[in-house]
C-alpha positions as CSV (number, residue, x, y, z in Angstrom):
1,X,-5.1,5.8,34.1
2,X,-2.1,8.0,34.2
3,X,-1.1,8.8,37.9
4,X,0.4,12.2,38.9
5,X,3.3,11.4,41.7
6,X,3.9,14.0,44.2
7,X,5.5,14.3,47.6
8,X,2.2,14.0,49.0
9,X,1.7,10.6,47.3
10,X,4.8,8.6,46.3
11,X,5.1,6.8,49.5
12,X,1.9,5.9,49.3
13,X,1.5,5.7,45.7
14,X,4.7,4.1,44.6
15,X,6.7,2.6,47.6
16,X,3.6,1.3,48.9
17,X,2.3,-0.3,45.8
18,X,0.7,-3.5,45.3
19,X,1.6,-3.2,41.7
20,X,4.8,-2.4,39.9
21,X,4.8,1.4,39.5
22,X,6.5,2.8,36.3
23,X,7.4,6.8,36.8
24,X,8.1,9.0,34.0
25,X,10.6,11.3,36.0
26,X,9.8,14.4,33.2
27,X,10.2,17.9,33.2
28,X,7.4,20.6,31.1
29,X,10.5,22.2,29.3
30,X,12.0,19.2,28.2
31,X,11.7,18.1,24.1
32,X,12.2,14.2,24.7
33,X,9.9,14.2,27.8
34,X,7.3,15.7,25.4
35,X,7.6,13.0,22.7
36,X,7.5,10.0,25.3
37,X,4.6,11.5,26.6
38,X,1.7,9.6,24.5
39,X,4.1,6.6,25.1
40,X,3.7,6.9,28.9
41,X,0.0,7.5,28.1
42,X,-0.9,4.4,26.2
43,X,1.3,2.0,28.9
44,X,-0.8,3.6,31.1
45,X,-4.0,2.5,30.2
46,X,-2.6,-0.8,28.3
47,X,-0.9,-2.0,31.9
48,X,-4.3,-0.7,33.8
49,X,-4.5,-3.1,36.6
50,X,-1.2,-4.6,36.2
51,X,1.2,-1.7,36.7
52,X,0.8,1.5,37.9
53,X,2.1,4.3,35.1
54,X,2.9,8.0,36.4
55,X,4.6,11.1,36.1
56,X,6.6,13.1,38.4
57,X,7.7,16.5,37.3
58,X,11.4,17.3,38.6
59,X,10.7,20.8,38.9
60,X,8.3,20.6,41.5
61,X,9.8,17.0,43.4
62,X,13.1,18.1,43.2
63,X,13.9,16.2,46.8
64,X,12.4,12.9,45.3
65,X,14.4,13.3,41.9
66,X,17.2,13.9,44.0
67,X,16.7,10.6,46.4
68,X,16.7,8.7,43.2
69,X,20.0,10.3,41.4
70,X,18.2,11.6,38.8
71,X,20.3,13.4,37.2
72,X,19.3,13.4,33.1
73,X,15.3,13.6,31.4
74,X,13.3,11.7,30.7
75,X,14.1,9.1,33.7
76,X,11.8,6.3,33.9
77,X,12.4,4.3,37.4
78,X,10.2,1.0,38.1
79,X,9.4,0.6,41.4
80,X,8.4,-3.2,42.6
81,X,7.6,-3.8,46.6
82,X,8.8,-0.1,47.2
83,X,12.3,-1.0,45.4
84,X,13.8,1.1,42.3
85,X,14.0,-2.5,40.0
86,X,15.3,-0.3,36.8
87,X,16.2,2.6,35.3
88,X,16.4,4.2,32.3
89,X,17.4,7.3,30.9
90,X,16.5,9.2,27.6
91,X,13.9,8.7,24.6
92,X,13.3,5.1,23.8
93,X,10.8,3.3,22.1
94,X,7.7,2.2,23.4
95,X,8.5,-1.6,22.4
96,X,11.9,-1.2,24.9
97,X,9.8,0.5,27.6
98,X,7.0,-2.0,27.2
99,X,10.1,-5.1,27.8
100,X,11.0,-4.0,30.4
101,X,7.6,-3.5,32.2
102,X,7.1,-7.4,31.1
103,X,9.8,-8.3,33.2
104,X,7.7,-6.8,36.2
105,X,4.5,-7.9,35.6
């Protein structure tokens, strides 16, 4: 399942995790959020139970985006015990993405 972060859910959600939380920091307008998208969505339910995989649009969260320097799109943060454990910014494959979610799990 693909979670949809929010300010009325991140703490919760993501700092408060007992799973590592991968967020897809995205944006609608934005060409290489759009092709990462079916790559978030398969980690999603591959990881089910493992990791939690979500999105958080920019647009609407700017104050969270903000709090985490993001600065570029697609950002993809994990979160492990309600720490920022890596970041990565732009287009990747999903093999790189899925590396670095091993590292968590």
């Amino acid at each position: 399942m693909e979670y949809k972060f929010t300010s009325a859910n991140f703490e919760a959600e993501v700092l408060k995790s007992e799973l590592p939380v991968l967020v897809d920091f995205f944006a609608d307008w934005c060409g290489p959020c759009k092709m990462m998208a079916p790559i978030v969505e398969s980690l999603a339910e591959s990881y089910e139970g493992k990791v939690k995989v979500g999105k958080l649009n920019i647009d609407d969260e700017m104050e969270i985006a903000q709090r985490y320097r993001v600065m570029s799109i697609p950002t993809f943060i994990i979160f492990k015990d309600g720490q920022a454990v890596d970041v990565s910014v732009g287009a990747m494959s999903k093999e790189e993405l899925e590396k670095k979610l091993q590292k968590v799990c």
